[in-house]
C-alpha positions in Angstrom: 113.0 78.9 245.9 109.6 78.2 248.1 107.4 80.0 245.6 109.2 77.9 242.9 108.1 74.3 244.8 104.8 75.9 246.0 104.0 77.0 242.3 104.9 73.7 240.2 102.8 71.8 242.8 100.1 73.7 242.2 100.5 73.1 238.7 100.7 69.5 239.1 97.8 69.1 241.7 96.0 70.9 239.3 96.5 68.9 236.5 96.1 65.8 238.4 92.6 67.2 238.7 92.2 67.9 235.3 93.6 64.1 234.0 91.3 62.9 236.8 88.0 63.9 235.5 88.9 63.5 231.9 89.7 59.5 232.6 86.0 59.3 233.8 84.9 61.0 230.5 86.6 58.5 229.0 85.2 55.4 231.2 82.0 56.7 231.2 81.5 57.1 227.1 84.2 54.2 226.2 86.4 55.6 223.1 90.0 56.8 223.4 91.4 59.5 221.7 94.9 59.6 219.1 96.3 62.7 218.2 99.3 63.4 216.2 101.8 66.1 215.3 103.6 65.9 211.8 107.2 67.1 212.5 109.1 66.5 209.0 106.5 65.4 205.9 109.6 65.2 203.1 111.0 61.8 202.5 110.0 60.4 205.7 107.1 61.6 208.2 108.1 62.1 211.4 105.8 63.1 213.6 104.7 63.3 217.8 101.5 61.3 218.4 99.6 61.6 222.0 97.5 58.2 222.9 94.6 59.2 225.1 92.2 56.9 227.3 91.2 56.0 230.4 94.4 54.6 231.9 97.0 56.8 230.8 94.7 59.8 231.9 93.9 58.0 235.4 97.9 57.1 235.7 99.0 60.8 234.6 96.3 62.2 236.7 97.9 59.9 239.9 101.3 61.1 238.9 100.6 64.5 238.9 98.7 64.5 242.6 101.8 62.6 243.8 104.1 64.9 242.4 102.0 67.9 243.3 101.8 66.8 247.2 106.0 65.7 247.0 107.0 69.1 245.7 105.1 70.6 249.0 107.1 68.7 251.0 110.2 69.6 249.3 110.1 72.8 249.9 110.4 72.1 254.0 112.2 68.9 253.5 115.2 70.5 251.6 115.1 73.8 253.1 118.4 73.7 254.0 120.1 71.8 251.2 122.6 74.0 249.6 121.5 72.8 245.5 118.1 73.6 245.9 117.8 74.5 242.1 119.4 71.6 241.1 117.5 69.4 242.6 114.1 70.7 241.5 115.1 70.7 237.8 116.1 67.2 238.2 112.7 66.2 239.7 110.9 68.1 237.2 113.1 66.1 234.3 111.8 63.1 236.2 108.2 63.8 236.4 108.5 65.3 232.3 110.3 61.7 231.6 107.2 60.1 233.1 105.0 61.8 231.2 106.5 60.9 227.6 106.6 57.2 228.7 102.8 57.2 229.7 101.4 59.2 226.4 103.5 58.8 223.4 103.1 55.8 221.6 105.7 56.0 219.7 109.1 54.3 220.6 111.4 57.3 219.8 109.2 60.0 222.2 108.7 56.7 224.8 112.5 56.0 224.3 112.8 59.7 225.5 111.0 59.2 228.7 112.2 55.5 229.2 116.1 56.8 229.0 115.2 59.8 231.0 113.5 58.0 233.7 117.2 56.3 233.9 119.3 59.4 233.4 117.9 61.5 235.6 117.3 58.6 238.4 121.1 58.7 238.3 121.5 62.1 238.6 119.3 62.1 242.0 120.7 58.8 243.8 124.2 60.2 243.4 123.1 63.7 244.7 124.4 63.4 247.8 128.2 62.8 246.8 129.6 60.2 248.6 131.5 56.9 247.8 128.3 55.0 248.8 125.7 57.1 246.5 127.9 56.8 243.5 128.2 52.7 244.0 124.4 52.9 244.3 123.8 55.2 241.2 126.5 53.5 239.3 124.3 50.3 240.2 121.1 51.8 239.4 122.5 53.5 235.8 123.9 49.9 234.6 120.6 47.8 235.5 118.5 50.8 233.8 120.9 50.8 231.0 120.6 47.0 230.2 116.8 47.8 230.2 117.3 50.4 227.3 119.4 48.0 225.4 116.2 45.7 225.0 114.0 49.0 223.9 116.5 50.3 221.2 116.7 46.7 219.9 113.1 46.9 219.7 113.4 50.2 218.0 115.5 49.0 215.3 112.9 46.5 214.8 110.2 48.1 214.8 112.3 51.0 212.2 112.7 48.0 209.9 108.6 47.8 210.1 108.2 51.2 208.4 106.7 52.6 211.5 107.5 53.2 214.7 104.6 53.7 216.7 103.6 50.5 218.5 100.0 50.6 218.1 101.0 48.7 214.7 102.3 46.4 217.2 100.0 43.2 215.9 100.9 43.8 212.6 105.0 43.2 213.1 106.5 40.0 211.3 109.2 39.6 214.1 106.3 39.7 217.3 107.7 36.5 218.8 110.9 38.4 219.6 109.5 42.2 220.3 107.2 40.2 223.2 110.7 38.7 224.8 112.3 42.0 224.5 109.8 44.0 226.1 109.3 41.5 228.9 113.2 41.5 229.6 113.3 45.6 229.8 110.2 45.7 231.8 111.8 43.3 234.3 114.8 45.8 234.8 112.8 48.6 235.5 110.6 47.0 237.7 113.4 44.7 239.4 112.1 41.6 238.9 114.9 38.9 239.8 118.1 38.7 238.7 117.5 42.6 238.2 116.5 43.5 242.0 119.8 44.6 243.3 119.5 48.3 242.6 116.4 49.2 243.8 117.2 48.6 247.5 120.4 50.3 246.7 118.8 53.7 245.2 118.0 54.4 248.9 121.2 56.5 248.7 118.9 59.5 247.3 117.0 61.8 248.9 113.8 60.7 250.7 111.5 62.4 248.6 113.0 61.1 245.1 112.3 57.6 247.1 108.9 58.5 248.0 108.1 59.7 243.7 110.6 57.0 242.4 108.9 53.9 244.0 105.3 54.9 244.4 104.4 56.1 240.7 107.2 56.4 238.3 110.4 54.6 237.9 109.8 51.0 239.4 105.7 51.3 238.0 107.3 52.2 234.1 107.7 48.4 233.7 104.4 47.3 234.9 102.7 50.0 233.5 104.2 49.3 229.8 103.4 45.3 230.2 99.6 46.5 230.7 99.8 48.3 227.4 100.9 45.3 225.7 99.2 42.8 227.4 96.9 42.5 224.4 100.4 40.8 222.4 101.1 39.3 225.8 98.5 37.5 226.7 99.1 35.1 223.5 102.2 33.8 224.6 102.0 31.2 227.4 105.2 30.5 227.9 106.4 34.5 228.4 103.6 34.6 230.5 104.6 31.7 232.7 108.1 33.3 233.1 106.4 36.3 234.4 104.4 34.1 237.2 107.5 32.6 238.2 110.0 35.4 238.7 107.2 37.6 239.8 106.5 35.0 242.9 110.5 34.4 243.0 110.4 38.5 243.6 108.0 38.7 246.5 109.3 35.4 248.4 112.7 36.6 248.2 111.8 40.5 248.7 109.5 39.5 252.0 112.1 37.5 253.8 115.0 40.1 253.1 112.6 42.5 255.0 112.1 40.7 257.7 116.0 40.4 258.2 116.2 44.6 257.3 116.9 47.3 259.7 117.4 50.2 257.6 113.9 51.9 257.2 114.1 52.7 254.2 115.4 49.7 253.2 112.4 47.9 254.7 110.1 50.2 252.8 111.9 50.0 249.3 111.9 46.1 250.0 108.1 46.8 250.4 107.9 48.0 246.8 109.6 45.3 245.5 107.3 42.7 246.9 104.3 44.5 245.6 105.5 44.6 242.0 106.2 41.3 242.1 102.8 41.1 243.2 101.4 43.2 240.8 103.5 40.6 237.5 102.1 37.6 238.9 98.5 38.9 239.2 99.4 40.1 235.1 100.5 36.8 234.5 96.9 35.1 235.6 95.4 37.3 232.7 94.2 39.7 235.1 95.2 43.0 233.6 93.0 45.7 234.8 93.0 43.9 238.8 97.1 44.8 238.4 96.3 48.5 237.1 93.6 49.0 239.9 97.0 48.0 242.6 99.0 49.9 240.6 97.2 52.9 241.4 96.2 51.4 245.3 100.1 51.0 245.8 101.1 54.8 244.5 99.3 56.3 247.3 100.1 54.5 250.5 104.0 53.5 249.5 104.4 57.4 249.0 103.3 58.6 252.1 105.5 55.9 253.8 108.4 57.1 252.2 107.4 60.7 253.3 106.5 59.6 256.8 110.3 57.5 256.9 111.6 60.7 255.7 110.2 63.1 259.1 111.4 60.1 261.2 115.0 60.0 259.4 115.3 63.9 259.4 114.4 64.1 263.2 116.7 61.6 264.2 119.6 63.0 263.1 119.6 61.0 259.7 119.3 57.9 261.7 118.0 55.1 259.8 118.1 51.9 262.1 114.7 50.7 263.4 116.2 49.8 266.6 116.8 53.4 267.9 113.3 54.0 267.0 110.5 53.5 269.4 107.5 55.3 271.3 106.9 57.6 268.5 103.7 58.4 269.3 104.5 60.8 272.1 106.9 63.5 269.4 105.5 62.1 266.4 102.1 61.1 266.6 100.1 62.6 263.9 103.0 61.2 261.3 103.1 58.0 263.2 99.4 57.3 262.8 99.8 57.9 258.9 102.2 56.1 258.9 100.9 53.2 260.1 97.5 53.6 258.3 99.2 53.8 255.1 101.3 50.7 256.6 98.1 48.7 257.2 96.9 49.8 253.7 100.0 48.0 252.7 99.3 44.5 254.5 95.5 44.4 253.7 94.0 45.7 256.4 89.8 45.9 255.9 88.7 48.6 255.0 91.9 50.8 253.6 92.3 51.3 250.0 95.4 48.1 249.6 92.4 45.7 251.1 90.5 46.4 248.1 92.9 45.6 245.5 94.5 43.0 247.3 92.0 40.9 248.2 90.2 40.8 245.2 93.1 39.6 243.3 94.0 37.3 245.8 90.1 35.6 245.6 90.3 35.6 242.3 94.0 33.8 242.3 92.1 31.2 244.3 89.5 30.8 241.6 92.1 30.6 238.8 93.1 26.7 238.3 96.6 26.8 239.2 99.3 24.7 240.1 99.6 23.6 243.9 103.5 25.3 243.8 102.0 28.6 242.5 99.3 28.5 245.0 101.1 28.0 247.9 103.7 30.7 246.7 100.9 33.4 246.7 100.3 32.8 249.9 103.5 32.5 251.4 104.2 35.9 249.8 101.1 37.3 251.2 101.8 36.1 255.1 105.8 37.5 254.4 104.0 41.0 253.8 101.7 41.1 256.6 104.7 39.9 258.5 107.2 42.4 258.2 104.7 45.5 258.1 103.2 43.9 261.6 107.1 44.3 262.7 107.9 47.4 261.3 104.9 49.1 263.1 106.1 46.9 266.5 109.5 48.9 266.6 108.1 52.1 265.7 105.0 52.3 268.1 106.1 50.2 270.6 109.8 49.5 271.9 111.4 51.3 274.1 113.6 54.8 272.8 117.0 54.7 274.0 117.6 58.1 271.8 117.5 60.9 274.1 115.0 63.9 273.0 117.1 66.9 273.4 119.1 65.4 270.1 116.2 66.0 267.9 116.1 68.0 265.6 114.2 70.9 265.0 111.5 70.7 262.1 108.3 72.0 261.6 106.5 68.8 261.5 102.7 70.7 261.2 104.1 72.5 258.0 105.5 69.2 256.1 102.4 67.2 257.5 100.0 69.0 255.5 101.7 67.9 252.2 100.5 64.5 253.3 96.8 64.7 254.0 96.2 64.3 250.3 97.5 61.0 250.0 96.6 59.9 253.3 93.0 60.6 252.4 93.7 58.3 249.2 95.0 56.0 251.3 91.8 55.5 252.8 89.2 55.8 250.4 90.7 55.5 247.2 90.2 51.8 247.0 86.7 51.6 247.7 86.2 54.4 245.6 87.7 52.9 242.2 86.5 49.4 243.1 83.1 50.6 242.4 83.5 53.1 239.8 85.7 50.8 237.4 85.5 47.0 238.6 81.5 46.8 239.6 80.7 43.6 237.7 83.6 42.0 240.2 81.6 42.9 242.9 80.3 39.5 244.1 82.6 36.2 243.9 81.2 33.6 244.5 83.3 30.8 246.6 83.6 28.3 249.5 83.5 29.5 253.1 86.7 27.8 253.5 88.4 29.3 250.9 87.3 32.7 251.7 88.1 32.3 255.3 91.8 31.1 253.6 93.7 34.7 253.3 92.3 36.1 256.9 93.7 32.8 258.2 97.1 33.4 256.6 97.4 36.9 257.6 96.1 36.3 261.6 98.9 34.0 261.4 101.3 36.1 260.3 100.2 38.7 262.7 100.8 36.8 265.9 103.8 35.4 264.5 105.8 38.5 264.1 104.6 39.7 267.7 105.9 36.8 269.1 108.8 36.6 267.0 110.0 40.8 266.7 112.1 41.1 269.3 113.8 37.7 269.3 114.6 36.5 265.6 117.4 38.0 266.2 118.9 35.2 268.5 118.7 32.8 265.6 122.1 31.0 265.6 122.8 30.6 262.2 124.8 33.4 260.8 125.0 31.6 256.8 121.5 31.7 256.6 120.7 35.6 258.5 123.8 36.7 255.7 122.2 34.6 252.9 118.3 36.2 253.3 119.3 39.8 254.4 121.7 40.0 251.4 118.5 39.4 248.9 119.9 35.5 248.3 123.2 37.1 247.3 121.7 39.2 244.3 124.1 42.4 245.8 126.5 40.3 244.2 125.9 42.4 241.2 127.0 45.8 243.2 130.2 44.9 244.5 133.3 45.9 243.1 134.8 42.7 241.5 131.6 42.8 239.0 131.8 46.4 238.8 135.5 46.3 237.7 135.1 43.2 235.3 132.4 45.3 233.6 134.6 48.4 233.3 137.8 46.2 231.8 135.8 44.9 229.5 134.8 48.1 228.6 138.2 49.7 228.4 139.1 46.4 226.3 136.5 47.0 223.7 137.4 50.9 223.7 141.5 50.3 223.1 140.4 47.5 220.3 138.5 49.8 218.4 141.0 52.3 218.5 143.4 50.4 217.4 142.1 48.9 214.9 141.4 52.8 213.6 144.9 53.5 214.0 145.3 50.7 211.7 142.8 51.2 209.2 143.6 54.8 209.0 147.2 54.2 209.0 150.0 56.7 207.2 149.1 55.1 203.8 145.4 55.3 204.2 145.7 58.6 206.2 147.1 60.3 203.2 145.1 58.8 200.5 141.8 60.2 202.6 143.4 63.6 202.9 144.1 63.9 198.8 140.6 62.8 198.4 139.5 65.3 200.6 141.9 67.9 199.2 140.1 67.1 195.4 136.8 67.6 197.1 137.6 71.0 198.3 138.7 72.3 195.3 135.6 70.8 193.4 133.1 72.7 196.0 134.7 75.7 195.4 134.6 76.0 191.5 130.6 75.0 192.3 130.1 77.0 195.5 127.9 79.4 194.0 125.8 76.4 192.2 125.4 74.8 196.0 124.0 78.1 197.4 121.5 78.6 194.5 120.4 74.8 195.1 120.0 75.0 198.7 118.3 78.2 198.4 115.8 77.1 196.0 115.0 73.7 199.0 114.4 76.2 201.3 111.6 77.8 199.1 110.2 74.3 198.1 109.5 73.4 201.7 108.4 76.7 202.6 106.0 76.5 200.1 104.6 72.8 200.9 104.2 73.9 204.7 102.3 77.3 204.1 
């Protein structure tokens, strides 16, 4: 089974390469490339088109190298899991889903990777069976589901078109309502409020579906499909005001939940949901290609987190609580020290790769004329960031461990690690690498001393606040208000059983109506009036059986002979 992860990553760090260099083939000489497969040419064409250009092949390419280095550490990760097969087919499904969704452009081969993105997610949060992973995959299936509802509905739309491939996207009567509809399902993916509630709650899988699912596939599909379309987008104010609002709405309410958050992985998935309400607003300021460039920023550092988390978890006997973390530096220090690198990358930090992306967008938010509400929520989102990564990296480099060392378990921390150096390298030096291979005429801003001073301010101010404020928050008085920001402002509402059950009895409801109203329609009177038709059809086929075969044979040769 090692040979089997060892080969497909490989394969996949290999293609990374490959999709790598041919995006910069594609910057350098500017054209895209459009292929296409005719399937079925008889009455209707059906065919499998592959769009090609610089951001699907720099996305794929990131995918891949993710993928690649994940699958390495699989295969010391999950050494001892029993379903070791099982649970590599289901990450290759996931990684094959991804792929459809980034290169077809046509809705029935995206629908494909869009639905299988969802299946399979569902399949991996409930892998480890237990009351709690199904409540969190039943959670994360029903959210994904609601998002597919708005994509088939687009489908039918688009069928009614006479084409389904949505580069004919500008020439659709009904674009008002297609723009709506994929806004909505990109908010599900991406868990934009009111759809946030399962992504915190998909923690029940295995680390290293965390560490693919939120850095570069799953919770990126949404952001990544409103970057296609942002040329139909960008038209519509108010859809793109919606997306500033609940985009800020997300990282406010995403920030302080973290800073309430024990569970590491919580803290970290929480992480991702700030950032893609980050990446939305920055969309919403007309500011495609700055949310493409964190996009890709955000893919490398959140996945060695999630890989990092994963050592710390494993070692600890599955322990997940910050608080019986602590001093890690002395058993864990080269994963500690990526860790917090990748961390830093996360808050900002000059010169990592997030400080690239981040700040540029943040300057050129400053230079955008917007409202003083807006404004004020960029920044309160940016210090809430800066906040809880400062107290994350508090309570795992410096409180005191009260977990005793001879319960630790044994793991080959030197093997795993070396899955990691890929991405902590991008980590470092991605950003400054595509900030001035793609976005060199952004180079120089020109601004105010004070504004430019502005975001350093904020995020010293965050920094001292949460190392004066780590250890003792936790004295606040207030339960309502603790309860009220650590439960995501009550969104979990949507994963408790009382909605869970209405859902299914109105489900069973709709299921017993239609079957009786079958039983009806199909009653003993109808029942036998269908069965003497059908009795009068039987007996015509057979008289004209032979004329059937000699027609069906004689299709066959007609469609052999327009192929060949």
């Amino acid at each position: 089974m090692k040979n089997l992860f060892l080969i497909m990553s490989f394969f996949f760090i290999l293609n990374g390469i490959m999709f790598f260099f041919t995006s910069f083939i594609f910057l350098k000489s500017i054209f895209s490339l459009y292929m296409e497969w005719n399937l079925i040419f008889l009455n209707m064409k059906i065919s499998f088109p592959l769009f090609l250009d610089f951001k699907s092949c720099l996305f794929m390419g990131l995918v891949f190298l993710i993928s690649g280095s994940i699958l390495i550490y699989c295969e010391y990760y999950m050494e001892l899991e029993v379903y070791q097969v099982r649970f590599f087919f289901l990450m290759k499904f996931f990684i094959i889903s991804m792929i459809f969704l980034i290169l077809c452009p046509n809705f029935i081969c995206m629908l494909i990777g869009w639905d299988g993105l969802g299946l399979v997610s569902f399949c991996l949060v409930i892998f480890y069976q237990n009351f709690k992973s199904l409540s969190s995959g039943i959670l994360t299936a029903l959210t994904n589901r609601l998002g597919d509802v708005f994509i088939l509905a687009s489908v039918f739309i688009f069928f009614f078109n006479g084409s389904w491939n949505y580069m004919n996207f500008i020439n659709l009567l009904n674009q008002n309502l297609m723009v709506y509809l994929f806004m909505f399902a990109a908010m599900t993916k991406s868990a934009q409020i009111p759809f946030s509630a399962w992504l915190p709650a998909a923690m029940a899988a295995p680390t290293p579906v965390s560490s693919l699912v939120h850095s570069s596939t799953l919770v990126t599909a949404g952001v990544y499909i409103l970057i296609r379309f942002f040329y139909i987008l960008k038209d519509y104010s108010s859809a793109m005001n919606f997306l500033m609002i609940m985009g800020l709405l997300t990282m406010i309410m995403s920030g302080i939940s973290g800073i309430f958050e024990f569970d590491l992985k919580k803290i970290i998935a929480l992480s991702t949901l700030s950032q893609l309400g980050f990446m939305i607003s920055t969309l919403s300021l007309n500011l495609p290609d700055l949310a493409f460039f964190h996009l890709l920023t955000h893919a490398c550092f959140k996945a060695l987190m999630f890989m990092c988390s994963g050592i710390f978890i494993h070692q600890f006997m599955e322990n997940q609580d910050i608080r019986n973390f602590g001093l890690m530096n002395k058993n864990f220090s080269l994963s500690l020290c990526m860790f917090n690198i990748a961390n830093f990358s996360l808050m900002g930090f000059p010169f990592l790769s997030g400080f690239f992306s981040k700040d540029l967008i943040l300057e050129m938010m400053i230079l955008k004329n917007l409202s003083i509400v807006h404004f004020f929520m960029f920044l309160i989102g940016t210090f809430l960031t800066v906040f809880y990564s400062v107290r994350l990296t508090i309570f795992l480099t410096f409180k005191v461990n009260f977990f005793s060392n001879s319960l630790l378990q044994n793991l080959n921390k030197l093997k795993i690690e070396k899955s990691m150096f890929l991405l902590f390298f991008f980590s470092i030096f991605l950003g400054f690498t595509f900030s001035k291979m793609f976005f060199y005429p952004l180079n120089y801003i020109n601004m105010p001393l004070n504004l430019k001073v502005l975001i350093l301010c904020i995020c010293l101010l965050s920094f001292f606040l949460s190392l004066n404020f780590s250890f003792y928050f936790i004295m606040f008085k207030n339960f309502k208000i603790i309860m009220f920001f650590s439960m995501m402002w009550f969104l979990g509402f949507l994963k408790t059983d009382f909605f869970k059950k209405k859902i299914f009895l109105f489900g069973s409801f709709s299921y017993n109506s239609t079957e009786i109203f079958v039983e009806n329609f199909f009653g003993s009177k109808n029942l036998n009036l269908l069965y003497i038709y059908s009795s009068s059809l039987s007996y015509i086929l057979k008289k004209f059986i032979f004329l059937i075969f000699l027609l069906f044979f004689l299709m066959i040769l007609w469609i052999i002979f327009m192929v060949f």
